[in-house]
N, CA, C and O of each residue as an XYZ file, in Angstrom:
308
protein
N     -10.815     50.524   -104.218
C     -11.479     49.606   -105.117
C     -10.424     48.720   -105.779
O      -9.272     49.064   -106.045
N     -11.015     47.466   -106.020
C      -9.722     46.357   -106.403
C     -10.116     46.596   -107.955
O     -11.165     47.120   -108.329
N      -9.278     46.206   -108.628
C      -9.348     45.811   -110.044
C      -9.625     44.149   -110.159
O      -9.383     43.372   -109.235
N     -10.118     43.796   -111.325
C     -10.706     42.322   -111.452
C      -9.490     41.365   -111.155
O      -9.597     40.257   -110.630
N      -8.306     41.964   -111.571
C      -7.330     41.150   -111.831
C      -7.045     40.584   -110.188
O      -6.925     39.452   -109.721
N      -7.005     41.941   -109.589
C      -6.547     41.531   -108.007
C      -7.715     40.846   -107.267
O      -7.411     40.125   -106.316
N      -9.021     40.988   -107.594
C     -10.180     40.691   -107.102
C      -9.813     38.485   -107.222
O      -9.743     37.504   -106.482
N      -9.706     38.847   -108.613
C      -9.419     36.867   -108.933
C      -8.140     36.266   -108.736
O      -7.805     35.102   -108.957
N      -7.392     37.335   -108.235
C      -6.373     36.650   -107.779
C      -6.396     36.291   -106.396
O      -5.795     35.291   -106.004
N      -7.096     37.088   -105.570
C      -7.598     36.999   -104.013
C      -8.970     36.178   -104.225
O      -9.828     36.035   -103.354
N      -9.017     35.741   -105.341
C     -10.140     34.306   -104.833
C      -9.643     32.904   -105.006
O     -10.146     31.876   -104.552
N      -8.131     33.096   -106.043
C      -8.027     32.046   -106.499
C      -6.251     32.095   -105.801
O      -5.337     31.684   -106.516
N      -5.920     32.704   -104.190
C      -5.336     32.592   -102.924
C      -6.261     32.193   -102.021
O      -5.863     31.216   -101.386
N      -7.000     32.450   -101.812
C      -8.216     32.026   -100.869
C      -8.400     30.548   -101.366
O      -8.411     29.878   -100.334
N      -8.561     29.651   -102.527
C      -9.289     28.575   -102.959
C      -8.056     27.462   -102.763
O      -8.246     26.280   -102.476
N      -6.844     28.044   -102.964
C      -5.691     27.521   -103.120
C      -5.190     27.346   -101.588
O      -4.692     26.284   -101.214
N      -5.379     28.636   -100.593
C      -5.524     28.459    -98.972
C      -5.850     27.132    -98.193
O      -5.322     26.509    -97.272
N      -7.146     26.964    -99.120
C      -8.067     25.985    -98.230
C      -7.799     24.284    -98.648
O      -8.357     23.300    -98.162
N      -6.703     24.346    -99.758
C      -6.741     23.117   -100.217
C      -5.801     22.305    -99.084
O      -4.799     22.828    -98.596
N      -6.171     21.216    -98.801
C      -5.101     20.249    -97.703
C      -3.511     19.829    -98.279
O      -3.190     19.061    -99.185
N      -2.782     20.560    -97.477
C      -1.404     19.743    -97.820
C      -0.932     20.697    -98.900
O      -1.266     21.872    -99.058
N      -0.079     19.951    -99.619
C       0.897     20.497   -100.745
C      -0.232     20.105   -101.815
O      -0.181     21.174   -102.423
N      -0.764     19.710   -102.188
C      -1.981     19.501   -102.968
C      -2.090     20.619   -104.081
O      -2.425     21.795   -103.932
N      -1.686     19.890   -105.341
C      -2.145     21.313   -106.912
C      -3.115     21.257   -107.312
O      -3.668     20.231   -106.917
N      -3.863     21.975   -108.100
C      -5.496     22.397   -108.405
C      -4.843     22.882   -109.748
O      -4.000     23.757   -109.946
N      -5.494     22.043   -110.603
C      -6.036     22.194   -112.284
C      -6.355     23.984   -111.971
O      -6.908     24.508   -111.003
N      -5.811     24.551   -113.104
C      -6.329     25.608   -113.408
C      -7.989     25.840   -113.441
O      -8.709     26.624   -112.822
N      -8.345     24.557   -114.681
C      -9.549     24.525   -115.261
C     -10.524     24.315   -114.115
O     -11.714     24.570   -114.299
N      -9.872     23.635   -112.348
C     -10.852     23.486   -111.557
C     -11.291     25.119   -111.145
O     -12.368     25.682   -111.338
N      -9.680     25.796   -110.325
C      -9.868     27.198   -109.914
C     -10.904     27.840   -110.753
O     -11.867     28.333   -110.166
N     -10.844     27.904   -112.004
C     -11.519     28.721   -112.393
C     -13.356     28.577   -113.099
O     -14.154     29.413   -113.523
N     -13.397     27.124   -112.924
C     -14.703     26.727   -112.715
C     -15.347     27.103   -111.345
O     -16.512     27.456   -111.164
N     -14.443     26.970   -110.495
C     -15.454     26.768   -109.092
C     -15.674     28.231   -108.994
O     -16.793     28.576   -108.612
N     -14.811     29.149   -109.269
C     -14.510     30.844   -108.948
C     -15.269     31.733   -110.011
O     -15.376     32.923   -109.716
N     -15.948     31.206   -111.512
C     -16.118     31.520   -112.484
C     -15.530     32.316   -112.965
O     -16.095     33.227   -113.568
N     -14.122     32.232   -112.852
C     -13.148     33.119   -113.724
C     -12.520     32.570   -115.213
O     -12.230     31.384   -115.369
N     -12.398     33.297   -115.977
C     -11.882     33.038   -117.060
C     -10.891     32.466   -117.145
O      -9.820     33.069   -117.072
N     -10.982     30.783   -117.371
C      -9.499     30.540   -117.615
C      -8.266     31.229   -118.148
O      -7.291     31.599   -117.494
N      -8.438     31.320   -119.222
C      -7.067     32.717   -120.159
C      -6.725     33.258   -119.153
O      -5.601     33.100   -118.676
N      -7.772     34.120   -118.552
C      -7.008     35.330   -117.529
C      -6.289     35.008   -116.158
O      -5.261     35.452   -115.649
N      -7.484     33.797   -115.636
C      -7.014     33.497   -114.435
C      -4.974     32.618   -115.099
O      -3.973     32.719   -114.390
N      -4.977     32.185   -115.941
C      -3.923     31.668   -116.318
C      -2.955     32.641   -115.981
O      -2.102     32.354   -115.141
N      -2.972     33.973   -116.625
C      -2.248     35.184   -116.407
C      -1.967     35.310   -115.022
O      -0.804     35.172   -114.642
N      -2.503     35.453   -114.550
C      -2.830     35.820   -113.201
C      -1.541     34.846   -112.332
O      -0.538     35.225   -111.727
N      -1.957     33.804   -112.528
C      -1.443     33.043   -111.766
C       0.161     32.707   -112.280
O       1.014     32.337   -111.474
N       0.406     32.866   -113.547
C       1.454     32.973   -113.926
C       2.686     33.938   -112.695
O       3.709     33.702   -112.053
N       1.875     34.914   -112.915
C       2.693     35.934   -112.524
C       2.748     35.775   -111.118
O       3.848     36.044   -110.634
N       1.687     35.337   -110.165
C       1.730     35.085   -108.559
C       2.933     34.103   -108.716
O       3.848     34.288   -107.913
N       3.120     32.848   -109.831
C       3.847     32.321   -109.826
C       5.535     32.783   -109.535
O       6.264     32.506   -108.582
N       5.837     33.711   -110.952
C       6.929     34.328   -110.799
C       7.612     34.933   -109.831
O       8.819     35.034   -109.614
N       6.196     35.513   -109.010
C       6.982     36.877   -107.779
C       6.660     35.234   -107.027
O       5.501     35.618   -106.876
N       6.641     33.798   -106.439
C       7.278     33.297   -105.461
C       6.405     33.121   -104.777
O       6.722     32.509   -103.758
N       5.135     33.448   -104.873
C       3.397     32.896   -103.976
C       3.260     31.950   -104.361
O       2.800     31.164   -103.534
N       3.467     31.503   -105.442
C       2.426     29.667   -105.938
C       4.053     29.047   -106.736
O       5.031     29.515   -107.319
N       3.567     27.851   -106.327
C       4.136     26.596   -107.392
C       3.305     25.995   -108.223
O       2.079     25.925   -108.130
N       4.163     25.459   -109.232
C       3.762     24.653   -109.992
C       3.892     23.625   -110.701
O       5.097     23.607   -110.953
N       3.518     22.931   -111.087
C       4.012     21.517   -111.606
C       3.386     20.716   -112.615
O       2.206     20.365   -112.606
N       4.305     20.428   -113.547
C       3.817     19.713   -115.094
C       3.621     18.257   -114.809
O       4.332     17.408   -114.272
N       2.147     18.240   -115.466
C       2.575     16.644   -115.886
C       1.399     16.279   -115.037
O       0.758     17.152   -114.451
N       0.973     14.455   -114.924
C       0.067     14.306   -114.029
C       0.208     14.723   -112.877
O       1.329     14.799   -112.374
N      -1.098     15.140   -112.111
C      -0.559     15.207   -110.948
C      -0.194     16.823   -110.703
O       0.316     17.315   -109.697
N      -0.555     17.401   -111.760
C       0.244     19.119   -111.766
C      -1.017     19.862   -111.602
O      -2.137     19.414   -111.355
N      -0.535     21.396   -111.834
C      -1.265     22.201   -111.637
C      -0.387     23.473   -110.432
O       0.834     23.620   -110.366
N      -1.463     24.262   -109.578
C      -0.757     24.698   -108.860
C      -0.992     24.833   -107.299
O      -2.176     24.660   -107.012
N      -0.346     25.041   -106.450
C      -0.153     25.139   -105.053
C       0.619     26.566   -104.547
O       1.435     27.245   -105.170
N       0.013     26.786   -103.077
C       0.994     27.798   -102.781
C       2.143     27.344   -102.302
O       2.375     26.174   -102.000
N       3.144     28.591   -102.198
C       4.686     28.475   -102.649
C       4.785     28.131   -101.125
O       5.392     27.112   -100.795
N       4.135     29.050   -100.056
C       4.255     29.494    -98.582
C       3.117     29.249    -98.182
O       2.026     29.122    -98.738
N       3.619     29.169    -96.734
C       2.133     28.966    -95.601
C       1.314     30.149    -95.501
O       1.622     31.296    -95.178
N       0.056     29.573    -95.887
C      -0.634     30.480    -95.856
C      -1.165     32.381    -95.870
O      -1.724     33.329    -96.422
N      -0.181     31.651    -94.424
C      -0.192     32.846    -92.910
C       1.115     33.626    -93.264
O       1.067     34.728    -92.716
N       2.073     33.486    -93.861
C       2.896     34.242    -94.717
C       2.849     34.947    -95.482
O       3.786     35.725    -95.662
N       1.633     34.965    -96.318
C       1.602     35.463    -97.861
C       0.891     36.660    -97.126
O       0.090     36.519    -96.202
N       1.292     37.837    -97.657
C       0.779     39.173    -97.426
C       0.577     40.055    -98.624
O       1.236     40.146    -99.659
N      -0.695     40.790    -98.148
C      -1.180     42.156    -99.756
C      -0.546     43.312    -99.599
O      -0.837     43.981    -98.607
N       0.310     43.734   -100.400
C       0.731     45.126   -100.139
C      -0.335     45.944   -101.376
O      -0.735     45.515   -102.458
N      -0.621     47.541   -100.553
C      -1.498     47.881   -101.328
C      -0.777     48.753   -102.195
O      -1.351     49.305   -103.133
């Protein structure tokens, strides 16, 4: 059984998957389209950030993207 945290983080890799290109996504979109809590999903993604799965970027034009192709990123359980 996943915990919520890993549950919205594997929706909001999946949402981030499908986007074209190097292309960043507003927090506030991820977590509208996913109905996750901004605050948390913020957390969340922080930290995918840190361990080297997602980028990110200030300013217009910002938000976040994954770090790696896709087909790279792997779940360890």
């Amino acid at each position: 059984m996943l915990s919520k945290k890993a549950k919205y983080g594997l929706k909001a890799l999946l949402f981030l998957a499908d986007q074209p290109g190097d292309r960043t996504v507003l927090i506030a979109d991820i977590a509208a389209r996913e109905r996750i809590s901004k605050k948390f999903l913020d957390m969340i993604l922080l930290e995918m950030r840190n361990a080297g799965i997602l980028s990110s970027r200030k300013g217009k034009g910002g938000g976040y993207a994954l770090a790696l192709p896709p087909e790279r990123i792997r779940m360890a359980r």
